[in-house]
C-alpha positions as CSV (number, residue, x, y, z in Angstrom):
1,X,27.1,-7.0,-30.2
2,X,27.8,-6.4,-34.0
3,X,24.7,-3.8,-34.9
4,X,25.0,-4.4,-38.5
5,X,24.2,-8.2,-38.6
6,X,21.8,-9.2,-40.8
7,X,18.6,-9.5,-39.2
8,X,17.5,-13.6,-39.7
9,X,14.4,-13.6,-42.4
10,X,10.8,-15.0,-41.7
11,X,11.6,-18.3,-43.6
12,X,15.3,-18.4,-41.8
13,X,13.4,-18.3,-38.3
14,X,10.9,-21.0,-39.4
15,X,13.3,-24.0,-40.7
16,X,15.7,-22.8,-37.8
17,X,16.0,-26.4,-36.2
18,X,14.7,-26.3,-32.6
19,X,16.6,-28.5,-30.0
20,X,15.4,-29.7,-26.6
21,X,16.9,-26.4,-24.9
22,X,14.5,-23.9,-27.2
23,X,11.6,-26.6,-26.5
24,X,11.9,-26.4,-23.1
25,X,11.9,-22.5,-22.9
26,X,9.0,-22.5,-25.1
27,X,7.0,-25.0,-23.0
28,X,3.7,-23.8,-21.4
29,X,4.3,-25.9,-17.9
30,X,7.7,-24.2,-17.8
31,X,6.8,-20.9,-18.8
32,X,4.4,-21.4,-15.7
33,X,6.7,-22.4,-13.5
34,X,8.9,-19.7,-14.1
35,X,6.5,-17.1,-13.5
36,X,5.6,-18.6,-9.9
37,X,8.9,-18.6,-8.1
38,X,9.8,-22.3,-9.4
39,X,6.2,-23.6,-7.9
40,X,3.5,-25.6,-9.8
41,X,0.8,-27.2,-8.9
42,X,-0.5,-31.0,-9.0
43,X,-3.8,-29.5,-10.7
44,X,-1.8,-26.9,-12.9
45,X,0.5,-29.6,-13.6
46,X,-2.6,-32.1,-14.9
47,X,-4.4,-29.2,-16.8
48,X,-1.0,-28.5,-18.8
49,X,-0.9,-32.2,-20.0
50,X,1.1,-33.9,-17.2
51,X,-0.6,-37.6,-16.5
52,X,-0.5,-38.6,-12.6
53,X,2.0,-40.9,-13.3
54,X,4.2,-38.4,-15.4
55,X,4.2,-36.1,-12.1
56,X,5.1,-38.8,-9.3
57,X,7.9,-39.6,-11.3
58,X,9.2,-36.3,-11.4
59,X,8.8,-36.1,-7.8
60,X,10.5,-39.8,-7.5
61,X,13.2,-38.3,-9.5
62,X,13.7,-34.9,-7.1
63,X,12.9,-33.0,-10.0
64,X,10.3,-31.5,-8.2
65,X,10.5,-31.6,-4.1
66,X,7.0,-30.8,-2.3
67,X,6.5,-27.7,-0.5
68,X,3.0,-27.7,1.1
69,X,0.5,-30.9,-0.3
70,X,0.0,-30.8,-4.2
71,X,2.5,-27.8,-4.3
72,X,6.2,-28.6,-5.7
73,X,9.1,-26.5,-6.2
74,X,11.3,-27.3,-9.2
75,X,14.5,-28.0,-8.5
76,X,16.0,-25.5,-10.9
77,X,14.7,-22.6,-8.7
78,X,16.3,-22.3,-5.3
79,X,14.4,-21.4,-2.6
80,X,13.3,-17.9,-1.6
81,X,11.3,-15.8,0.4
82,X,9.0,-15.3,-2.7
83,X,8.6,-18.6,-3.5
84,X,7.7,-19.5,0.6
85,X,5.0,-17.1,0.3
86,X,3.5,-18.2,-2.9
87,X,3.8,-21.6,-2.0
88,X,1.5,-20.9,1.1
89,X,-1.2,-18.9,-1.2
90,X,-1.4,-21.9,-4.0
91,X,-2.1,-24.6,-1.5
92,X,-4.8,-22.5,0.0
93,X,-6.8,-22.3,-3.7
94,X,-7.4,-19.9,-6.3
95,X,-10.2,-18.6,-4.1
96,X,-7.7,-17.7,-1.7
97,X,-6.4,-14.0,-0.6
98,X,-2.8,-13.5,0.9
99,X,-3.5,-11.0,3.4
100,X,-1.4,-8.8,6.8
101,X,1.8,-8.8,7.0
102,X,2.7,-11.2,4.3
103,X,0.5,-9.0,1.5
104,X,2.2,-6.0,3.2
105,X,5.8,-7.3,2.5
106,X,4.5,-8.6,-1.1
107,X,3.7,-4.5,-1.7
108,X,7.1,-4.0,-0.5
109,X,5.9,-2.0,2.7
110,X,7.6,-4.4,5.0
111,X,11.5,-5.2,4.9
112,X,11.0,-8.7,5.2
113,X,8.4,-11.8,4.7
114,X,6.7,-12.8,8.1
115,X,7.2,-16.5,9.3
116,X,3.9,-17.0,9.3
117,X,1.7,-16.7,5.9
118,X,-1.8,-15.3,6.4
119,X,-4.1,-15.8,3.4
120,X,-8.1,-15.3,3.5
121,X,-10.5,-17.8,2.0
122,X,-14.2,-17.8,1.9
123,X,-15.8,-18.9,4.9
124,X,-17.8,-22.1,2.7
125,X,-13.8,-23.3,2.8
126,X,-12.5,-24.8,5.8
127,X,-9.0,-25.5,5.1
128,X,-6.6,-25.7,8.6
129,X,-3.5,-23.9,9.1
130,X,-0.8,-25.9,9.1
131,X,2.9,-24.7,9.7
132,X,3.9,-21.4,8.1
133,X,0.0,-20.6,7.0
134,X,-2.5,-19.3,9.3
135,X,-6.2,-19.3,7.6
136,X,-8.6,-17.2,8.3
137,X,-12.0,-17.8,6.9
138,X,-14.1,-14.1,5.8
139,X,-15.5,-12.6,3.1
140,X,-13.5,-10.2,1.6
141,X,-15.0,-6.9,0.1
142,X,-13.9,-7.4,-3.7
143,X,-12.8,-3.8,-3.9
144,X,-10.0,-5.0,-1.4
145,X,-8.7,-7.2,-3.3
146,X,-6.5,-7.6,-6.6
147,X,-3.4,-10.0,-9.0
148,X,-0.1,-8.7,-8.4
149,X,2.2,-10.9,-10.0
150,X,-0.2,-13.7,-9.9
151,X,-0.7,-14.0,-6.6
152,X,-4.7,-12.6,-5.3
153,X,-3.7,-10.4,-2.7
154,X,-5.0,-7.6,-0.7
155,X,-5.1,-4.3,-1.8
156,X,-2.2,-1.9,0.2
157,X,-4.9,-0.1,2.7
158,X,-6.1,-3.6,3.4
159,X,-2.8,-5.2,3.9
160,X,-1.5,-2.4,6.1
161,X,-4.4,-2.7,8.4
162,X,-4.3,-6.4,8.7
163,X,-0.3,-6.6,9.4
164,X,-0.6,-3.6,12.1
165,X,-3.0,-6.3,13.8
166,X,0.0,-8.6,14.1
167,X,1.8,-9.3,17.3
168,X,5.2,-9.4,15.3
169,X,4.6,-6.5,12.9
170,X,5.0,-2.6,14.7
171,X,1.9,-1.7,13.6
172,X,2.0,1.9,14.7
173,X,5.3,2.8,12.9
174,X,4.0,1.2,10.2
175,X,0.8,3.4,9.9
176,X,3.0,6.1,10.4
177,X,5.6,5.2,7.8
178,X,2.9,4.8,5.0
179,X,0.6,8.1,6.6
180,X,4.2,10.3,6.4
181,X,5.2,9.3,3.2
182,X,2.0,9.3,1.3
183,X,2.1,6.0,-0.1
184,X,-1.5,5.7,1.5
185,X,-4.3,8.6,3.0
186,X,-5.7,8.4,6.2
187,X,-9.6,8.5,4.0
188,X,-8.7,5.4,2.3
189,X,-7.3,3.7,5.7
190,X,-10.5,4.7,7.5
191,X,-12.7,3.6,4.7
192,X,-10.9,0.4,4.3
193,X,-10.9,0.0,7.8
194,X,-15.5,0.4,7.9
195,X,-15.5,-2.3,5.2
196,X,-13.6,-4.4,8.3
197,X,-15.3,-4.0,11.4
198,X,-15.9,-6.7,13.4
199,X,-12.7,-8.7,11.7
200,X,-10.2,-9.6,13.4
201,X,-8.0,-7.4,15.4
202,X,-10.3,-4.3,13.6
203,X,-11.0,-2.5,17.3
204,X,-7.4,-2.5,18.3
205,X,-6.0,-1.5,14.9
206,X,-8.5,1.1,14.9
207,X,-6.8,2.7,17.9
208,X,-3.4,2.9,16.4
209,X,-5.0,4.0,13.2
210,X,-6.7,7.3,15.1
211,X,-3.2,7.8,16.8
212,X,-0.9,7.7,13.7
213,X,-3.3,9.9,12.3
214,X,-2.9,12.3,15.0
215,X,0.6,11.8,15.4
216,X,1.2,12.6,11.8
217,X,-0.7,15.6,12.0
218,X,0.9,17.2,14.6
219,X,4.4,16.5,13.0
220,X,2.7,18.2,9.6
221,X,1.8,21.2,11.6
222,X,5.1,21.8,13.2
223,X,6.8,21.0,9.8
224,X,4.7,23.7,8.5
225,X,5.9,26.3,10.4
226,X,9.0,25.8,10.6
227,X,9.2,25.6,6.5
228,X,7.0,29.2,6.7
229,X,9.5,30.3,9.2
230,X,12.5,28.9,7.0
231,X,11.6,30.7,3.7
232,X,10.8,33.9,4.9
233,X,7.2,33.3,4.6
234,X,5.1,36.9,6.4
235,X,1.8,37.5,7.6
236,X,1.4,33.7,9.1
237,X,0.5,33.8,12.6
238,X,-0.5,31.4,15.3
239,X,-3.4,31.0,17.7
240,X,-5.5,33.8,16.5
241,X,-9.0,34.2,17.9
242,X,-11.8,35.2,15.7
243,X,-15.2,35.3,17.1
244,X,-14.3,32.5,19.9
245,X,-12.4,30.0,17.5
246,X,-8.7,29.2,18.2
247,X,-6.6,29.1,14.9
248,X,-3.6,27.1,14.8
249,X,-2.3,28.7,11.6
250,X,-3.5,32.1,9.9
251,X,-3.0,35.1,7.7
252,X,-5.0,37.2,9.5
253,X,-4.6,40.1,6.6
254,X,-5.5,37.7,4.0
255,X,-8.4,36.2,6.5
256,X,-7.2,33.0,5.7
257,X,-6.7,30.0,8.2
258,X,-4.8,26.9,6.9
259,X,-5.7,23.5,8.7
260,X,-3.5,20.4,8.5
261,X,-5.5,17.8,7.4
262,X,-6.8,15.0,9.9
263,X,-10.2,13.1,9.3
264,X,-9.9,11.0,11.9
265,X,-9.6,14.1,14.5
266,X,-13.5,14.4,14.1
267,X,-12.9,17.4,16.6
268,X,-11.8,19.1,19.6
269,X,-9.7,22.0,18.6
270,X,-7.8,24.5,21.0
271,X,-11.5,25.6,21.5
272,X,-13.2,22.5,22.1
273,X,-15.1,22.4,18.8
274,X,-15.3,20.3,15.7
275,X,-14.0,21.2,12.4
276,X,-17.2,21.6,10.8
277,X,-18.4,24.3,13.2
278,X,-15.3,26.2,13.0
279,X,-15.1,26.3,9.7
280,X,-18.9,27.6,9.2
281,X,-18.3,30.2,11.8
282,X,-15.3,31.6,10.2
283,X,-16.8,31.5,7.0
284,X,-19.9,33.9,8.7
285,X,-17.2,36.0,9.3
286,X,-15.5,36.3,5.8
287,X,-12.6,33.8,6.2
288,X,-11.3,31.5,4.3
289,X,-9.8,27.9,5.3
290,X,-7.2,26.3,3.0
291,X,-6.7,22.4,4.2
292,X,-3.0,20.8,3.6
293,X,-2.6,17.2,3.8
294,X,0.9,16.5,5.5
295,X,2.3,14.1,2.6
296,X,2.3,18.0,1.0
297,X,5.1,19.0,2.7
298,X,7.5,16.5,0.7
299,X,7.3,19.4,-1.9
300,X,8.0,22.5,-0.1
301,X,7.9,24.0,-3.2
302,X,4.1,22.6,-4.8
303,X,2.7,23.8,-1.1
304,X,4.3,27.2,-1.2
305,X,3.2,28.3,-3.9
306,X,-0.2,26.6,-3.3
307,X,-0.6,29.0,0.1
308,X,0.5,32.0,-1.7
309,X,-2.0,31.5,-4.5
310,X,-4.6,31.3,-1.5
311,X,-2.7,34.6,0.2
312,X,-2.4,36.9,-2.6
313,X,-5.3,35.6,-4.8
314,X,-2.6,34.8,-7.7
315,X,-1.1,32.0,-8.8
316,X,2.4,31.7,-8.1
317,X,4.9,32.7,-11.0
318,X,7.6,31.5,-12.7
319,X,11.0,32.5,-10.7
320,X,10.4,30.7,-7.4
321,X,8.6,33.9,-5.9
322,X,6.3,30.9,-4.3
323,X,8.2,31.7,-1.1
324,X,7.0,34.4,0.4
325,X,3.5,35.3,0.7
326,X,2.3,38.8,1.2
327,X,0.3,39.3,4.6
């Protein structure tokens, strides 16, 4: 590319003669088209100034080649797994929602597109699946929902709760996958999850969503330790008893206890009590409790130097002194 060609002036751009190729770039209807995977609708392709009879010659002519009914593919974009999964949520209406596993892989939280489409419409609509779309008919909480590239979708919580209820989807590795590498939080899984209940597949979902939660935990806990062990961290020590509670993690000189984060473990502790109680006894007897979500332990570093700032009292300085906290 030659950097010091003249830039083309206003007027030179105007009376620049435009051929069929620079029309058709610049058409609306094609602009469209490119922006949905090759796909256009009979009703998109009317409101952008195609007559009825302009369309069923294109598709005499295989210009355009029918996907689902009043959805066409141009023939200048090949198939893909894109395009198959937009196809499915144009023919089910603006009003539609692509939802499970097929929303899922359209975040990119799945490694492929399922066979089956799932997409959500209102339950005044009554469309029927047909092959490769399953409709479900419910109405969706709005906060659930939002465009991504066009296409109405559900939100990621929402999307990774619906494709866990699917037979062909692992749903519990795939609530651990997003749980263990903080691309969601448990609080915004279990609140998505109450906006849900009674939908489908909600009770079982709800299961696996209480034992990723757990699993995920217990990994963060172990993790811990073994990074406190690892840097040299002193004064941490495990199951310590103050006043009857059992504490899984503690710097007994500091009077500080530090709880892996779990909300849906509304409980039972090594001492058979709940969270909230052990907290308020330990804070009756001058300790402190510093809660550590497990996607935290992706940066050793941020969490080390947040515990010694709880330890010592000081934030952590410059020099990577984080490390070892003072008991």
């Amino acid at each position: 590319m030659n950097r010091n060609a003249t830039a083309p002036t206003p007027s030179a751009v105007r009376t620049a003669p435009v051929g069929p190729g620079r029309r058709r770039d610049t058409d609306p209807l094609t602009r469209l088209v490119a922006g949905q995977d090759g796909l256009v609708t009979r009703a998109q392709a009317l409101a952008h100034g195609l007559s009825t009879d302009q369309v069923d010659r294109r598709l005499a002519a295989r210009r355009w080649t029918p996907v689902h009914p009043r959805v066409y593919r141009d023939a200048a974009h090949p198939p893909t797994e894109r395009s198959r999964v937009r196809a499915a949520a144009l023919w089910a209406g603006e009003d539609a929602v692509l939802s499970g596993a097929a929303a899922a892989w359209w975040w990119g939280l799945l490694p492929g597109a399922p066979e089956v489409v799932t997409v959500t419409v209102p339950r005044r609509r009554a469309p029927r699946s047909r092959a490769g779309i399953l409709v479900r008919r419910r109405e969706l909480d709005p906060c659930d929902v939002v465009v991504r590239d066009g296409v109405a979708v559900g939100r990621p919580a929402a999307a990774v709760l619906e494709a866990a209820a699917d037979p062909s989807v692992p749903g519990e590795a795939l609530l651990d996958h997003v749980l263990t590498t903080g691309v969601l939080d448990v609080d915004e899984l279990l609140g998505t999850h109450a906006r849900a209940t009674g939908a489908h597949g909600s009770v079982a979902v709800g299961r696996m969503l209480t034992g990723a939660s757990r699993r995920v935990a217990v990994r963060a806990r172990h993790g811990l330790r073994t990074l406190l062990v690892a840097r040299g961290v002193r004064g941490a020590r495990t199951d310590v008893v103050v006043a009857g509670v059992v504490l899984d993690l503690a710097f007994p000189a500091a009077r500080l206890v530090v709880e892996v984060h779990d909300p849906v473990d509304a409980g039972a502790g090594a001492d058979g009590c709940g969270p909230a109680w052990r907290r308020a006894v330990l804070r009756r007897h001058g300790w402190r409790t510093l809660v550590v979500e497990p996607a935290e332990l992706r940066c050793p570093e941020q969490l080390l130097a947040r515990l010694r700032e709880a330890v010592t009292g000081h934030p952590a300085g410059p020099g990577g002194a984080a490390g070892r906290a003072a008991g």
